[in-house]
C-alpha positions in Angstrom: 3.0 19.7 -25.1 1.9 16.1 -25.9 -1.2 15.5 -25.7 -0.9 12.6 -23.2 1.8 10.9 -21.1 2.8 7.3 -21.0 4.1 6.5 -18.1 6.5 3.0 -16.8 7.3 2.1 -14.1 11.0 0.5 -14.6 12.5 0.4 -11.0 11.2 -1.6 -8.2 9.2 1.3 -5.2 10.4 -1.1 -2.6 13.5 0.8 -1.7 11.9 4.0 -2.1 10.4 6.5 0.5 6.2 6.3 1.8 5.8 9.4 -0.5 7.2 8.3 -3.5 5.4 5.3 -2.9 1.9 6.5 -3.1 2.9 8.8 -5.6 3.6 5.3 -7.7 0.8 4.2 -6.6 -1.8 7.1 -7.1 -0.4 7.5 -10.7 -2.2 4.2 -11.7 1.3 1.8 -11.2 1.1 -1.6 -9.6 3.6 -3.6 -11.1 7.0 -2.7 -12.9 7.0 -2.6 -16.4 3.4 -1.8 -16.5 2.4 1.6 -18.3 -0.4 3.6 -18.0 -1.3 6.9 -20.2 -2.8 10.0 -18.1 -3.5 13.3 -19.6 -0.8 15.9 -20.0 -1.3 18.3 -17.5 0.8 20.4 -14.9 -0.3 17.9 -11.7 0.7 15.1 -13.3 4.1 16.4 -14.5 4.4 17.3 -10.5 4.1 13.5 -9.5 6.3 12.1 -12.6 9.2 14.9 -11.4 8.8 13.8 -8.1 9.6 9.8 -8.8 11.7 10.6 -12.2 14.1 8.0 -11.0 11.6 4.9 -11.1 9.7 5.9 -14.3 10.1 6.1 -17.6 8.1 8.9 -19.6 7.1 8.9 -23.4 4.8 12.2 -25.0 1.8 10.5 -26.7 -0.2 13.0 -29.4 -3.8 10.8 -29.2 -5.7 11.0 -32.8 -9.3 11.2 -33.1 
């Protein structure tokens, strides 16, 4: 497992159901083509499964 994710949003939430909405939204997304990098861990794999179809996902290893 990577490290961290980086996450896109590449398709627009506004045909999408509430739930996939605020799970857009709770991941850090506002606008599309915007990207965000969270931590690699099993919750946030949940949300990116649930809204696979509006984001695009890329494994990150982070260097110290």
């Amino acid at each position: 497992m990577a490290d961290k994710l980086k996450i896109t949003l590449v398709r627009s939430t506004i045909g999408a159901i509430p739930k996939h909405r605020k799970t857009v939204k709770s991941l850090g997304l506002r606008k599309l083509n915007k990207t965000v990098i969270m931590p690699d861990n099993p919750a946030i794999r949940g949300m990116v499964k649930q809204v696979q179809h509006l984001v695009k996902v890329e494994e990150v290893q982070v260097e110290d």
